[in-house]
KOLMI-715198 format. One line per 2 residues: number of its first residue (from 1); for each residue z, y, x of N, C-alpha, C. Coordinates in Angstrom, 2 decimals, padded with zeros to 5 digits. Each point is the difference from the previous one (the first is absolute). Layout:
N
NUM = Z,Y,X,Z,Y,X,Z,Y,X  ...
This chain:
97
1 = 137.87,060.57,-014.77,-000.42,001.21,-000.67,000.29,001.20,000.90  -001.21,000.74,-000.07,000.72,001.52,000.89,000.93,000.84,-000.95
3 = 000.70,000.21,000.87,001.08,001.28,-000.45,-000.66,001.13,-000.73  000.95,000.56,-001.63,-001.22,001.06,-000.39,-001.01,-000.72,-000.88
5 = -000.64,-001.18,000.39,-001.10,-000.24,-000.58,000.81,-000.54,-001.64  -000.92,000.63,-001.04,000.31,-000.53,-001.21,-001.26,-001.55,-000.56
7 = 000.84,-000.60,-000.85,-000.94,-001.07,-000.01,-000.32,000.39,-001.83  000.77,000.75,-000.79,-000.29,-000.04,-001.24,001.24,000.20,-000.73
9 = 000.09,-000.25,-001.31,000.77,-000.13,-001.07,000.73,-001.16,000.09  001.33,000.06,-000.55,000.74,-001.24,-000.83,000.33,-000.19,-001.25
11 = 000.54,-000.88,-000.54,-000.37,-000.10,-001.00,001.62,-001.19,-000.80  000.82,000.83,-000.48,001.52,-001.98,-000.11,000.25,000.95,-001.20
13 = 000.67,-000.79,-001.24,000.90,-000.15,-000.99,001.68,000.06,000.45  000.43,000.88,-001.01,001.51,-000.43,-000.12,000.46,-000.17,-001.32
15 = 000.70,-001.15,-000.15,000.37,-000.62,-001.17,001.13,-000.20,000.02  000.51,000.09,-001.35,001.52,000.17,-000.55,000.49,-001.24,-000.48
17 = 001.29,000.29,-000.58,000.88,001.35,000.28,000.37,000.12,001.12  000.21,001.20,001.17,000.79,000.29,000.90,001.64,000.01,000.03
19 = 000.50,-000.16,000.50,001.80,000.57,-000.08,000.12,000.58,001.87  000.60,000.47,-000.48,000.53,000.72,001.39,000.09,-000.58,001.16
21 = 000.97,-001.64,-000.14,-000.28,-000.64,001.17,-001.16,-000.54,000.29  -000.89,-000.10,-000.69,-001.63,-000.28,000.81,-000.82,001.53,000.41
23 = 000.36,000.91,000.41,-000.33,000.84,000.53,-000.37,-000.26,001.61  001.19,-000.37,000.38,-000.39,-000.30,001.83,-001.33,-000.94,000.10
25 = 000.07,-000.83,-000.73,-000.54,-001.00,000.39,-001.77,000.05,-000.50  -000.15,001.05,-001.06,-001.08,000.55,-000.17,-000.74,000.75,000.80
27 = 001.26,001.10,000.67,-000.59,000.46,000.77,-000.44,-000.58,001.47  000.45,-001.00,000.27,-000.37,-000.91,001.37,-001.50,-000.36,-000.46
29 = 000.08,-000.64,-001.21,-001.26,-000.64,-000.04,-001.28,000.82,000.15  000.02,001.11,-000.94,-000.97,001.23,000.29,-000.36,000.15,001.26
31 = 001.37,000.57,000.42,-000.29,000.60,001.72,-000.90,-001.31,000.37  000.36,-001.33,000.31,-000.80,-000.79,000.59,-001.43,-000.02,-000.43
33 = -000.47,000.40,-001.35,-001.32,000.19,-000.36,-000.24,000.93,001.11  000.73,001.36,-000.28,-001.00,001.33,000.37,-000.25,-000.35,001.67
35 = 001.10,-000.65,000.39,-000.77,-000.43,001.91,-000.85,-000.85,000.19  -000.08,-001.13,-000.76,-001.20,-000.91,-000.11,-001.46,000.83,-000.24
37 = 000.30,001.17,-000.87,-001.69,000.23,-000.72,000.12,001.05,000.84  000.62,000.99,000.83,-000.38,001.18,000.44,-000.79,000.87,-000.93
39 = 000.55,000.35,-001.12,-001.07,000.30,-001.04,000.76,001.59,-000.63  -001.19,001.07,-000.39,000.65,001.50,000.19,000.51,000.35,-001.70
41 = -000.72,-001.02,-000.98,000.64,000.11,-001.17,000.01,-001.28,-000.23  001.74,-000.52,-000.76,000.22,-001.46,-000.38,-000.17,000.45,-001.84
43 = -000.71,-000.44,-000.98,-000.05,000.00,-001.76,001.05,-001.42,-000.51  001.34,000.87,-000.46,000.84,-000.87,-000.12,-000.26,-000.33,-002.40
45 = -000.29,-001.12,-000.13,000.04,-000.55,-001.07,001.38,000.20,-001.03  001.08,000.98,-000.55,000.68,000.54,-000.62,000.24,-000.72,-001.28
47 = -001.43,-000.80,-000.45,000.24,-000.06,-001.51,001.03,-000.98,-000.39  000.62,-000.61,000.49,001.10,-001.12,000.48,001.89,000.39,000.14
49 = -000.30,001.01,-000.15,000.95,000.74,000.31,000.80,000.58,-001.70  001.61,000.10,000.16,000.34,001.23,-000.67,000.09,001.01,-000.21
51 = 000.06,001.24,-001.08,000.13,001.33,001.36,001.59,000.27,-000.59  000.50,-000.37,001.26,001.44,000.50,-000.06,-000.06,000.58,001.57
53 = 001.34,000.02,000.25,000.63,001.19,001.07,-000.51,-001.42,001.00  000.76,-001.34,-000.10,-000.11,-000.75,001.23,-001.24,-000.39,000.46
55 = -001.32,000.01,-000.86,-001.13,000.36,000.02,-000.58,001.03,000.86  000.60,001.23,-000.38,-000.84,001.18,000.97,000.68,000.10,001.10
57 = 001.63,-000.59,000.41,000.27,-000.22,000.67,-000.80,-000.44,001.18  -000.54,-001.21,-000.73,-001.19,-000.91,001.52,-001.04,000.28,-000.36
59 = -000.23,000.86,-000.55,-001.30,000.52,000.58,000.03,001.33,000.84  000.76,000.69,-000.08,000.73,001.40,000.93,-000.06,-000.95,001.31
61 = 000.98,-001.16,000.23,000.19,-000.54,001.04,-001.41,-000.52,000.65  -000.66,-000.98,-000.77,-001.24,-000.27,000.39,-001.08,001.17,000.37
63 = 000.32,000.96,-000.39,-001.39,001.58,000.41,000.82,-000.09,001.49  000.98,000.28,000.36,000.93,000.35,000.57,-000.20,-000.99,001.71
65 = 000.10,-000.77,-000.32,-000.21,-000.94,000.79,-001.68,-000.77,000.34  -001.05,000.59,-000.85,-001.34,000.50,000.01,-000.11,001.17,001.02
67 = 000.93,001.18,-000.07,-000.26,001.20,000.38,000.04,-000.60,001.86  001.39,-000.73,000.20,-000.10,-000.73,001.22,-000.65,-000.50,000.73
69 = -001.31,-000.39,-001.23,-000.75,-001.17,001.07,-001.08,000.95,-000.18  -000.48,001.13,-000.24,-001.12,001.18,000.05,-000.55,-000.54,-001.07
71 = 000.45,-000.22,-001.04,-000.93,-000.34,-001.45,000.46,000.80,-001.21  -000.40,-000.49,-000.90,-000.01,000.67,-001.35,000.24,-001.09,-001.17
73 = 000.89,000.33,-000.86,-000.24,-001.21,-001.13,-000.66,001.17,-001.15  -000.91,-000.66,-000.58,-000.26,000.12,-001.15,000.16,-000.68,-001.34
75 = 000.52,000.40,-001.03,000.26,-000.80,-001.13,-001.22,-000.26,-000.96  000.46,-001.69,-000.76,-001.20,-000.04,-000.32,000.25,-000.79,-001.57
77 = -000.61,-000.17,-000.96,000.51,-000.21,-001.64,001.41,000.48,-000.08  000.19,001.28,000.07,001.26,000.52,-000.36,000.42,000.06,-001.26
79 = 000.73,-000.29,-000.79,001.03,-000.04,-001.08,000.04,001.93,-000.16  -000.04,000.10,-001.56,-000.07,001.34,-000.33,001.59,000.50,000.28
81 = 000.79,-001.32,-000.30,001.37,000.33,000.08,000.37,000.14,001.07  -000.33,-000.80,001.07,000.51,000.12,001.52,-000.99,001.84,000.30
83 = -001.30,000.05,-000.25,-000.44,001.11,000.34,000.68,001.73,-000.12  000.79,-000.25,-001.42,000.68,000.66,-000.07,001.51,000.17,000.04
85 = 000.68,-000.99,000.57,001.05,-000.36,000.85,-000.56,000.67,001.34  -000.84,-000.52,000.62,-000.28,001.26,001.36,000.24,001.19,-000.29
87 = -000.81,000.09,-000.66,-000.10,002.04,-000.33,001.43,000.62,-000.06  001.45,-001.06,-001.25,000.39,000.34,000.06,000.67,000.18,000.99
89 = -000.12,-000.76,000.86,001.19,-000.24,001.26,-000.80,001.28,001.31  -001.11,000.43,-000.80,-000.68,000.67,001.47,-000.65,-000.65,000.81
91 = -000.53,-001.15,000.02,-000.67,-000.98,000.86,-001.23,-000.37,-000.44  -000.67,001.03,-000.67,-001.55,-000.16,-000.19,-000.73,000.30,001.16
93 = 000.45,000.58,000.52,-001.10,000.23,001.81,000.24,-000.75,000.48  001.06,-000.53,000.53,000.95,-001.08,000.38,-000.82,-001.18,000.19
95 = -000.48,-000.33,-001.26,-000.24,-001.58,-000.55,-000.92,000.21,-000.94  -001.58,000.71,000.62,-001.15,000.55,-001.05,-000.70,-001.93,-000.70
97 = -000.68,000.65,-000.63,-000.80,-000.95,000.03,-001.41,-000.45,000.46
């Protein structure tokens, strides 16, 4: 692939429950997506999820480590409850949908 060149969208689920110690290991796996697809927005699948703190936790981490590889996550069947768990936490730009 050339450098720069985008090939498209991605597209993965995250499914629960999370706890804290599967954080690292989430985030490895991602990262290994986002270098495989070279891709400028990854649409991460949410509806699987709780919305608690260790929740927005990895997804802060996952944008975060998106931001690294020159991408973007976008959220996708978001939970009204997790939606407004962002807001409250301030992480609606953060982690749009």
């Amino acid at each position: 692939m050339i450098p720069g060149n985008r090939r498209g969208e991605l597209t993965f689920a995250i499914r629960g429950p999370i706890a804290r110690a599967d954080l690292p290991g989430l985030s490895t796996r991602v990262c290994g997506l986002l270098e495989r697809s070279n891709t400028a927005v990854a649409f991460c699948d949410v509806s699987g999820i709780a919305a608690d703190a260790v929740s927005v936790d990895a997804l802060a981490r996952l944008q975060l480590a998106a931001r690294r590889h020159d991408c973007r996550i976008r959220l996708q069947r978001t939970s009204a409850e997790l939606r407004d768990l962002l807001t409250f936490m301030g992480l609606e730009d953060v982690l749009p949908d």
